[in-house]
LOLOKOL-861168 format. One record per residue (C-alpha): residue number from 0; residue in one letter; x, y, z. Coordinates in steps of 0.1 Angstrom, whole numbers. Each point is the difference from the previous one (the first is absolute). Layout:
{num->NUM, residu->A, c1->X, c2->Y, c3->Z}
...
//
This chain:
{num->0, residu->X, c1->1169, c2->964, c3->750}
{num->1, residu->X, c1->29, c2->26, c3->11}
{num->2, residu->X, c1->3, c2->11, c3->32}
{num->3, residu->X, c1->23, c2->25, c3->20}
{num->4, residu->X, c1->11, c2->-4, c3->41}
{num->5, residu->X, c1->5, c2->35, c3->15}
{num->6, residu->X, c1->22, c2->-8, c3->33}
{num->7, residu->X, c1->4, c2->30, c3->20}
{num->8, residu->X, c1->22, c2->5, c3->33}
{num->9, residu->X, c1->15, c2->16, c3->26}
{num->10, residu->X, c1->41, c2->-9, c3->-14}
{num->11, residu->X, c1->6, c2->-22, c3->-29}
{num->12, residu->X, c1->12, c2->-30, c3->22}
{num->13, residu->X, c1->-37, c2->-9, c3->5}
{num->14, residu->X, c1->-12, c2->6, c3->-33}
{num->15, residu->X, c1->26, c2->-27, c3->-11}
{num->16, residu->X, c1->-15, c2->-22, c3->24}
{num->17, residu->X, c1->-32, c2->5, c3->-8}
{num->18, residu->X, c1->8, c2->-6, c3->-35}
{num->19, residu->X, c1->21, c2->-33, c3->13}
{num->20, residu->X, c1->-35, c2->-7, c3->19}
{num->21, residu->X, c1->-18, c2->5, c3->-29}
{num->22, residu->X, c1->16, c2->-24, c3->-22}
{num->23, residu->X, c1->9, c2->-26, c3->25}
{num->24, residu->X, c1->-31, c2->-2, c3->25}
{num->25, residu->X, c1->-29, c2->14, c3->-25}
{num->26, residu->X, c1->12, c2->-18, c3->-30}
{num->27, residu->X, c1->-4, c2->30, c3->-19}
{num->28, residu->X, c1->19, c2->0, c3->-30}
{num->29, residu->X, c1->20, c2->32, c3->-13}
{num->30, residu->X, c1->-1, c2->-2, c3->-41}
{num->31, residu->X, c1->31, c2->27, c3->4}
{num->32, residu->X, c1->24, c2->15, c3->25}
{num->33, residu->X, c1->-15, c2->24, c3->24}
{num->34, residu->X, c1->5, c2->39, c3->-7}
{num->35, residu->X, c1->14, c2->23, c3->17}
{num->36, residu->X, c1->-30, c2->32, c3->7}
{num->37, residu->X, c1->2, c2->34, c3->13}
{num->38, residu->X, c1->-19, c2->2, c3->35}
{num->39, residu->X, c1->-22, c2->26, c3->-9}
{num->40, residu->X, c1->-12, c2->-18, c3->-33}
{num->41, residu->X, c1->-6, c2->-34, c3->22}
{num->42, residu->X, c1->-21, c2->26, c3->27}
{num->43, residu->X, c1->-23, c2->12, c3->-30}
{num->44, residu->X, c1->-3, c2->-37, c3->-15}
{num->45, residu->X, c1->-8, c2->-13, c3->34}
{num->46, residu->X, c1->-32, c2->32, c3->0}
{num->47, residu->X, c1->-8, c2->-4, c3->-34}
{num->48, residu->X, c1->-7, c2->-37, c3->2}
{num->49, residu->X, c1->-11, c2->-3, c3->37}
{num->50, residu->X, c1->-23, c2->37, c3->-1}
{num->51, residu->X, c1->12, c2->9, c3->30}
{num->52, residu->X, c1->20, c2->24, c3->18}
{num->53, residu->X, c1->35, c2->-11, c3->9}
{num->54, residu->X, c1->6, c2->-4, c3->36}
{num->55, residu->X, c1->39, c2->0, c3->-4}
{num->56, residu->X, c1->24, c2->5, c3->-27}
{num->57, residu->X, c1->26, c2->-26, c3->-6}
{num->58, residu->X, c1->36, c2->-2, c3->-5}
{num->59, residu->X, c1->5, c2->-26, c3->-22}
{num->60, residu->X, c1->-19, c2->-16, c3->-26}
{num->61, residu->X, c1->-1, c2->-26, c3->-26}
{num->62, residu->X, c1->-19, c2->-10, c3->-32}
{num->63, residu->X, c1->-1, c2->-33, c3->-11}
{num->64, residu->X, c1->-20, c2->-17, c3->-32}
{num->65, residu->X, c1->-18, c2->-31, c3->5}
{num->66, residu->X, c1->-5, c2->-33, c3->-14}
{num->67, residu->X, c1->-28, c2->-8, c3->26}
{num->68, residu->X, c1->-36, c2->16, c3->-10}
{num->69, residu->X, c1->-9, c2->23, c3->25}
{num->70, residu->X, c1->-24, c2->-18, c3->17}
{num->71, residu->X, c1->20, c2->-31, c3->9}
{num->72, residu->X, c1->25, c2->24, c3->10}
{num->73, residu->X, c1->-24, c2->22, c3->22}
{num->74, residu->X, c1->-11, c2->-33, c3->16}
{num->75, residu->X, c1->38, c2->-19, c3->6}
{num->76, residu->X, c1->14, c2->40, c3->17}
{num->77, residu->X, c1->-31, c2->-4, c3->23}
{num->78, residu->X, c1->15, c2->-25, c3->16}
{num->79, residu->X, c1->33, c2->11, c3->5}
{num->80, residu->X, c1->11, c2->30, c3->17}
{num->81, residu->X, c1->29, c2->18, c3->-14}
{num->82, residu->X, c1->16, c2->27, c3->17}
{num->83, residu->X, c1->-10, c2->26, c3->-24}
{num->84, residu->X, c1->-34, c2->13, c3->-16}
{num->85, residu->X, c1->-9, c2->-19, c3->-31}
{num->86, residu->X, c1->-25, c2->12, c3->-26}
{num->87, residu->X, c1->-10, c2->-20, c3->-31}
{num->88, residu->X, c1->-3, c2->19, c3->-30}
{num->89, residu->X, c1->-25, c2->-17, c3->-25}
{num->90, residu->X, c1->-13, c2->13, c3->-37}
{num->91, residu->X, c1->-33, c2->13, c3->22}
{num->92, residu->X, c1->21, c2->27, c3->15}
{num->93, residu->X, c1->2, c2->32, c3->-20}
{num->94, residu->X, c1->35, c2->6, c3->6}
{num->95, residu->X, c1->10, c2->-39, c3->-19}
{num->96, residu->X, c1->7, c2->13, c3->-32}
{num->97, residu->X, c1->22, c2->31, c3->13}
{num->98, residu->X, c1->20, c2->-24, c3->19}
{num->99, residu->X, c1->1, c2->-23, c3->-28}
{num->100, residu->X, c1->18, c2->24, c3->-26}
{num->101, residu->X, c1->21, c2->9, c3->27}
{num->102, residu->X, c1->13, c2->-32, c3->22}
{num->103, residu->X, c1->33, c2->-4, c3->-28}
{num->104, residu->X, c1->14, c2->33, c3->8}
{num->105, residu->X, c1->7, c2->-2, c3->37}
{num->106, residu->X, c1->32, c2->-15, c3->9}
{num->107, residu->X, c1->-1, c2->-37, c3->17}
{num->108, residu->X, c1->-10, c2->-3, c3->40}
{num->109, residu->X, c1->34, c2->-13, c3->16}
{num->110, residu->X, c1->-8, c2->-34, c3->18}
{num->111, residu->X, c1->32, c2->-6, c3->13}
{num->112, residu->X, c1->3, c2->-3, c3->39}
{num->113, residu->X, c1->32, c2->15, c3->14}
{num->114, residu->X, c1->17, c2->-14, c3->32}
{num->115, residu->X, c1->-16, c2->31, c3->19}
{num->116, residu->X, c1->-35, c2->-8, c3->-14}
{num->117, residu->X, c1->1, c2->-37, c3->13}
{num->118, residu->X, c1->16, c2->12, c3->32}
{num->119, residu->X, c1->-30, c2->27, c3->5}
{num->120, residu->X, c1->-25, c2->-27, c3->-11}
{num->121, residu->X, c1->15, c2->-26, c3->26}
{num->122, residu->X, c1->-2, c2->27, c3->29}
{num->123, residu->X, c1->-38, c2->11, c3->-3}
{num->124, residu->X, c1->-4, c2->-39, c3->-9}
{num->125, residu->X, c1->14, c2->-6, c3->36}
{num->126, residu->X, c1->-17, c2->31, c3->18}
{num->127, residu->X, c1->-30, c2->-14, c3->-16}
{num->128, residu->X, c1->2, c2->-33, c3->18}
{num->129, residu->X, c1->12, c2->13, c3->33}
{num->130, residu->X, c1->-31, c2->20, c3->2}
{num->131, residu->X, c1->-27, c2->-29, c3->-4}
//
């Protein structure tokens, strides 16, 4: 059954890596290319499905189909820890069908790493590992 990964973050750098974290460590399956959402839309889909009140707003964020039911997708991001907030949106959730009609008219998430990306994700990499 259809599913739909809302990946929220502070820039877009670690939304591609979460989405690269995703795929690669969860074994989550994308059944299309991510999309590309307004940050405001991916706040109210993060309090429409969770029922809470938003603690911070993000900056950049991504929707991305699935292949995976929910579930087994809900159970493999449990075990990982990308660096941005992942929600699972399943045909339970209100908001499903909305975001269903919708996904085809926002543009594609740009995946691409620049030089500057890598370099930024190399320097918190090794700030990381000087701290522990």
């Amino acid at each position: 059954m259809k599913s739909f990964a809302l990946v929220r973050a502070d820039d877009p750098v670690k939304v591609r890596i979460a989405l690269h974290d995703l795929e690669t460590y969860g074994n989550i399956q994308f059944s299309t290319n991510p999309r590309c959402i307004e940050n405001d839309y991916a706040d109210a889909l993060l309090v429409s499905v969770m029922g809470v009140s938003l603690r911070s707003k993000c900056n950049s964020a991504a929707l991305v189909e699935l292949k995976t039911n929910a579930g087994a997708a809900i159970s493999r991001l449990k075990k990982i820890h990308p660096p941005a907030h992942v929600v699972i949106i399943s045909p339970k959730h209100q908001i499903f069908e909305k975001i269903t009609g919708e996904f085809q008219k926002y543009p594609e998430f740009d995946r691409l790493f620049s030089r500057e990306d890598l370099n930024k994700a190399q320097g918190k990499l090794e700030t990381g590992k000087n701290e522990g």
